[in-house]
N, C-alpha and C positions, 0 to 999 in steps of 0.2 A: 509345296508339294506334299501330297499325302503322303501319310508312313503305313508300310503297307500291314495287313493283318498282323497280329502276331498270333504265335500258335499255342494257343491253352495248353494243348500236349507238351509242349518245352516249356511249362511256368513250374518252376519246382513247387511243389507242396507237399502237405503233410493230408494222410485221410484216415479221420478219426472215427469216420460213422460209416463199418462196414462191417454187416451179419458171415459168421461162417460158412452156411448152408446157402445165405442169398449169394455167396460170391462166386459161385459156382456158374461157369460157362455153359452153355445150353447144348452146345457139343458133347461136356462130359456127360451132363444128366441122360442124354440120351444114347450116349455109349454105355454108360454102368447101368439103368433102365434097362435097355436089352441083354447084359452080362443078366442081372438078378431076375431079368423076367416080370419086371415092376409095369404094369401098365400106366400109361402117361396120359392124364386127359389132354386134350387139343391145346388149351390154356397156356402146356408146359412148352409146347412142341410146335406149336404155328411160328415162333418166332417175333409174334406181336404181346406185345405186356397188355396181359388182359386188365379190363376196363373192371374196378371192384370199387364199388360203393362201400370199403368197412366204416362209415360213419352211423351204417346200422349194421343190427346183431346178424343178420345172415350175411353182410359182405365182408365180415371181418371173420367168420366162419370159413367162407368162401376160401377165403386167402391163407389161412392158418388149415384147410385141410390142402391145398395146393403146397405149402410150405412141409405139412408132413411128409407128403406125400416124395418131393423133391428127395429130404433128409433121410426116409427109409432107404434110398440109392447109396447112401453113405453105411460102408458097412466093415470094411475091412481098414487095417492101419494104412494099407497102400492107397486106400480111397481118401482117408487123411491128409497122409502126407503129399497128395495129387493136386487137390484140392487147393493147401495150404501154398505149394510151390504157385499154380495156375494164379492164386489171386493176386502174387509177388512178383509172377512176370505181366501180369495185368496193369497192375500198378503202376509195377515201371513204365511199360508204356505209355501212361497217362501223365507222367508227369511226378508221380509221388516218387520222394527217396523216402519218407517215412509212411507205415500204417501200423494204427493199431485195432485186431480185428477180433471182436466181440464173437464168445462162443459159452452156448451152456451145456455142459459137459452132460450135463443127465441125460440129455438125448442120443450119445452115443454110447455112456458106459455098459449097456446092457452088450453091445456086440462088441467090445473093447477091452471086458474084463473088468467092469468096474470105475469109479468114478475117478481115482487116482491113477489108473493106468492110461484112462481115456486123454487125461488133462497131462501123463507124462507124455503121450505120444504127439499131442497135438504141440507142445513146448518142444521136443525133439524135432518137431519137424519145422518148428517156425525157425529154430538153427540151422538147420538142414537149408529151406530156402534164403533165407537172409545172405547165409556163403554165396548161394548161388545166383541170386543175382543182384545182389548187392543195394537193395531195399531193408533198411530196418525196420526190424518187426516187435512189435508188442501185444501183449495179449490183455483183452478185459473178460471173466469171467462174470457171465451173466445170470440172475436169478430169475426168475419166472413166474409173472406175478398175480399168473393166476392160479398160482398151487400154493400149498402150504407156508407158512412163515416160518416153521421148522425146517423145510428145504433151505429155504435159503437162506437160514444162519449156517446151516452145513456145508453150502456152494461157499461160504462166507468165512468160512474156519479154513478149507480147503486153500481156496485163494490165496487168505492169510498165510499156509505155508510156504509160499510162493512167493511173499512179497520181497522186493529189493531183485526181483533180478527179472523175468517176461515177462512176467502178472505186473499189471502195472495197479491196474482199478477194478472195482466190481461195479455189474451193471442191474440193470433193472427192465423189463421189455414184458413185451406183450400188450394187450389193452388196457387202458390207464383207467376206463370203466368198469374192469370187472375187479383191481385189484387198486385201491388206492395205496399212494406212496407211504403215508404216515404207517402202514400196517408191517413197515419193513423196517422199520427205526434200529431194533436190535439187532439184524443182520447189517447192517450200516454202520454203526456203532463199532463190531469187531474189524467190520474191512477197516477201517478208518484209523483202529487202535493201533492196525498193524501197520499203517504207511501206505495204504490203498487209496486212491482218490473215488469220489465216489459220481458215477455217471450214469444215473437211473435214467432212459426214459419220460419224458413228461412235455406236455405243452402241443400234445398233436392231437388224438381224439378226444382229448377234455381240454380244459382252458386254463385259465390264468391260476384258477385253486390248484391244479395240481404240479402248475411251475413253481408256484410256493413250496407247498407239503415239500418237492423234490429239495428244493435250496432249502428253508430253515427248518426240517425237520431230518431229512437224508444226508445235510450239507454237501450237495451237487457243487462239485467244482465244474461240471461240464454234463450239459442234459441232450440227451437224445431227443433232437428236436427243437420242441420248446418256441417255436412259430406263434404259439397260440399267446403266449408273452406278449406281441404284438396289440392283444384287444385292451392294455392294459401300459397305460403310459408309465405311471407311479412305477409299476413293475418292469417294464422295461429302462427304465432311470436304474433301477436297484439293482438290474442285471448286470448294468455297463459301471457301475460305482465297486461293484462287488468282483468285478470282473469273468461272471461266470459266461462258458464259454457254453451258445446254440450251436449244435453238429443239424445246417439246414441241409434238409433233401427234398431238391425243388420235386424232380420225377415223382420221387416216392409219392409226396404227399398230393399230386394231382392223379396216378395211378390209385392211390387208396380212396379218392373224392373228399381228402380233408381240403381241397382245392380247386376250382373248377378248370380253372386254366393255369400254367404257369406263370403267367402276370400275373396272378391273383396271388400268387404266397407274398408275403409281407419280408421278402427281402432286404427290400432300402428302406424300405422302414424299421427295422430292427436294426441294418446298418448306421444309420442317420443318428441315431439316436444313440451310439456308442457302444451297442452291444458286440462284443466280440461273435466271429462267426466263423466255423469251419464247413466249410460244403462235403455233404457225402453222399456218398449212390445207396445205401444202403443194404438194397439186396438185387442187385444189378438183373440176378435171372428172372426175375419178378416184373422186376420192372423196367428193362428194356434199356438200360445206359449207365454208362460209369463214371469215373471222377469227373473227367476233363468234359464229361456233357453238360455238367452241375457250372459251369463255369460259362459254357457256352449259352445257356441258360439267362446267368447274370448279365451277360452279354447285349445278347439279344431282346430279352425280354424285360430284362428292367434298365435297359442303358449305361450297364456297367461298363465304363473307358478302363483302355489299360492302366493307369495309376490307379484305380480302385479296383481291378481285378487282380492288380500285385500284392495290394494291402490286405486283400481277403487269403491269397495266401498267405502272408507274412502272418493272417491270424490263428491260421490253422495249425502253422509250425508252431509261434509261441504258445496256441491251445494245448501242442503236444508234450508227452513225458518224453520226447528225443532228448539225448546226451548235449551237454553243450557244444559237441563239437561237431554235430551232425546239423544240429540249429542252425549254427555259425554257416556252414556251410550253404545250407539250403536259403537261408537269407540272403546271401551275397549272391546265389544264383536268380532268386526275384532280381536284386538291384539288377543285374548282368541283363536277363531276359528285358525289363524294362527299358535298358542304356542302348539296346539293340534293334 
């Protein structure tokens, strides 16, 4: 007798790869859009994840003035701390008891008071919802790596005072073309001095050179991405030896056209081959679906069985900087989900 579906939504995991401004429900944007009086082109507001080519300079334009565009709606601490709770009951109901969610502070310190005000209020609030609905939260501070490399030793120092308690890691984002990873060494260097892991970005709109640059020059313990790993045997050996951990986003990267179809992302094949993998939505408004879709995905489209959709969770908890005791937990609720 068959066993009947199980439901992704009840596989505990952890979600490693998810943007602050992208986690925002299309509800909100367009309830604080009308509060501020922000016109919304159709893109934001049809309800379908628009179709964007960023494998060229005008689609990756496209997306990054639609992503401003979103983040100007972001303006007050209550829009913060809204935001912050939203992505935690999101979460939960997908299945995560852990996330940790990438934000770069410089985009909001101008209406926030500043860059230490912005990064206390956004940690206040990640306590705030954690209480509340009982999803552990961690935070990555992300550099942007199409500005200066003086910012981002400064996003970098900042971090560092942070570290040992929300701040877990510092990140790295944006197009991988306009800002290679080696140009960030020394803001790297201080996250890292200070106990920061470090999880730049890399392996999605450029290729296997800048899965490298991320790992031996950034020392990535965990790369945004990093699909593109995949073109590259030797280098996907060195991933799975080294144990650095791909955050894949199947949506994302068929919404961006680094994909044509979602068969086509290099899933089990970076599986296969031993690379650790944690699934994430990345920026859910953008692109139309969240954790537990990234799984249905595996699913469906690459013939992921339940015992290898448990073990990609079990790879995203051990991916994460959760407590041992939260780990423990969320592991034994794979086995549980599986044994049922």
């Amino acid at each position: 007798m068959d066993h009947p579906v199980r439901d992704v939504r009840a596989l505990p995991k952890a979600h490693l790869h998810l943007h602050f401004t992208g986690s925002m429900r299309t509800s909100t944007l367009l309830e604080l859009a009308d509060r501020y009086r922000v016109h919304l082109p159709s893109a934001l507001t049809s309800g379908t994840p628009p179709r964007l080519r960023a494998t060229d300079e005008r689609g990756w334009f496209r997306f990054q003035r639609l992503y401003d565009i979103a983040r100007s709606c972001v303006r007050s601490e209550d829009d913060v701390r809204r935001l912050v709770r939203e992505a935690a009951e999101d979460d939960a109901a997908e299945g995560s008891g852990w996330l940790e969610i990438q934000v770069d502070p410089t985009s909001y310190a101008p209406r926030l008071g500043g860059l230490t005000p912005a990064v206390e209020i956004i940690l206040d609030a990640v306590d705030e919802a954690e209480r509340d609905t009982g999803v552990g939260i961690a935070v990555v501070i992300a550099a942007n790596r199409t500005k200066h490399q003086l910012e981002a030793r400064t996003l970098a120092r900042l971090a560092a005072r942070y570290a040992g308690g929300r701040v877990v890691g510092f990140g790295l984002s944006n197009d991988e073309r306009r800002g290679r990873a080696l140009e960030f060494e020394r803001a790297f260097a201080i996250a890292r001095r200070s106990g920061l892991f470090a999880n730049p970005h890399g392996g999605e709109l450029d290729g296997p050179r800048s899965v490298r640059e991320c790992v031996d020059v950034l020392g990535a313990r965990r790369l945004g991405h990093g699909v593109r790993a995949a073109e590259d045997p030797l280098l996907m050996a060195e991933l799975a030896r080294r144990g650095v951990v791909c955050e894949v986003c199947p949506a994302s990267n068929v919404a961006l056209g680094v994909y044509d179809r979602a068969a086509d992302v290099p899933l089990r094949r970076l599986f296969e081959a031993g690379v650790p993998i944690a699934l994430g939505a990345d920026d859910p408004l953008l692109f139309g679906s969240r954790l537990a879709a990234q799984y249905e995905i595996a699913r469906t489209e690459h013939a992921f069985g339940d015992a290898e959709l448990a073990e990609l969770a079990r790879q995203s908890i051990r991916g994460s900087t959760a407590p041992d005791g939260v780990r423990e937990k969320l592991l034994a609720g794979v086995d549980a989900w599986l044994a049922n």
